[in-house]
C-alpha positions, 0 to 999 in steps of 0.5 A, a space after each residue: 857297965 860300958 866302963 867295965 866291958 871296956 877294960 875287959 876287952 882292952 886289958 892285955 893279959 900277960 898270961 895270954 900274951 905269954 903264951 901266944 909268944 911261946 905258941 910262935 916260937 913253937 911254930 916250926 915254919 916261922 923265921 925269927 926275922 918275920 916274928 921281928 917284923 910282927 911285933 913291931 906292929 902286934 902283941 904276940 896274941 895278935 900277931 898269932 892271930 894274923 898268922 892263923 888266919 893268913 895261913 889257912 892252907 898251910 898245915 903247920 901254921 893254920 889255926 887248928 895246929 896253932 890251937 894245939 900248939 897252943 894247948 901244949 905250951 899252956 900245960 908246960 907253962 901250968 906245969 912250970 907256974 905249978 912248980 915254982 908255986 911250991 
């Protein structure tokens, strides 16, 4: 069982690492350059994580806003894996 929870929480999904870079591109206070310098440490699940938290006070980049910036690209990319299912 330790087995398996492992390669649960060390699986990277593309999905949600699809979406988290989407979610930052989306991100209106974010520069290229800084994104750059975030993924050469971070996937962009990470990386979205560490700018929430870091940004708290700022409206545009704190974990609220993501989160619905988030839930906004997940219904486009559901709409677009929808329409090239068919």
């Amino acid at each position: 069982m330790q087995a398996i929870k492992f390669i649960e929480q060390n699986t990277i999904s593309p999905y949600k690492e699809m979406l988290a870079y989407e979610t930052l591109w989306a991100l209106k206070n974010i520069k290229e350059k800084k994104l750059t310098e975030y993924f050469n440490s971070y996937t962009p699940s990470e990386t979205l994580k560490e700018i929430s938290s870091q940004s708290q006070s700022n409206l545009f980049l704190s974990n609220d806003f993501s989160v619905q910036i988030t839930d906004k690209v997940n219904e486009f990319l559901d709409t677009l894996l929808k329409n090239n299912s068919k």
